[in-house]
C-alpha positions in Angstrom: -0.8 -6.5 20.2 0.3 -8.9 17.1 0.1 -11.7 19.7 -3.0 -11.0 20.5 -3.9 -10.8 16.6 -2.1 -14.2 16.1 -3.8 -16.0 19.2 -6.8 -15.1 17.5 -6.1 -16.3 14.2 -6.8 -13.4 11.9 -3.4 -13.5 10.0 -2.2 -15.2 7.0 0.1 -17.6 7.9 3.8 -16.9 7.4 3.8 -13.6 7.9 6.8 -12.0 9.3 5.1 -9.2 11.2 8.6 -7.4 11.9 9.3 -6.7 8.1 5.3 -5.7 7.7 5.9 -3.4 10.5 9.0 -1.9 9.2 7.1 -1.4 5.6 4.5 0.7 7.1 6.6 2.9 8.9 8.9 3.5 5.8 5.8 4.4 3.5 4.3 7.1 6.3 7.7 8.1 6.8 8.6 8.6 3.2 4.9 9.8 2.8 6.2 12.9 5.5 9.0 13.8 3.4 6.7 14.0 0.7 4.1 16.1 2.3 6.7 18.3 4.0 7.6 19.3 0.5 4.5 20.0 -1.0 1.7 20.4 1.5 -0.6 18.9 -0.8 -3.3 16.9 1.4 -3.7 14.4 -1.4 -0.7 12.6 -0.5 -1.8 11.7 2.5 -5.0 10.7 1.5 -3.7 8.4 -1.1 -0.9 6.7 1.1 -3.8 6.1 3.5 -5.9 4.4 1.3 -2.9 2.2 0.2 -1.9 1.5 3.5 -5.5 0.5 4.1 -5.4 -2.0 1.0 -2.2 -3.7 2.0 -3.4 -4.2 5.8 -6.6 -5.5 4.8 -4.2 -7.9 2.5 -2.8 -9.5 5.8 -6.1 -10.3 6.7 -6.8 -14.3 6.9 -9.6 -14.8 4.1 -12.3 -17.7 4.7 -10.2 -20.0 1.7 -6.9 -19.0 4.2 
């Protein structure tokens, strides 16, 4: 799948799509541990929208 994303261009350049990849799946995982604890539906809902944020970050703008 990310080569099909780079092929068609929709990355910033010089992203290193291994360490964004391993960020992601730290935050949900940490965001498990969390929400194991507590059971508090909030958690998720905030790590989702921050997730959301930082992927659309990645996104190649029209001044990229």
């Amino acid at each position: 799948m990310a080569g099909r994303i780079q092929r068609k261009n929709m990355l910033k350049p010089g992203l290193d799509l291994n360490e964004t990849a391993q960020f992601i799946v730290l935050t949900i995982s940490g965001c498990s541990a969390l929400y194991a604890s507590t059971h508090d539906p909030r958690i998720w809902n905030l790590i989702l929208a921050q997730l959301n944020w930082f992927i659309n970050g990645l996104k190649k703008t029209r001044k990229d």
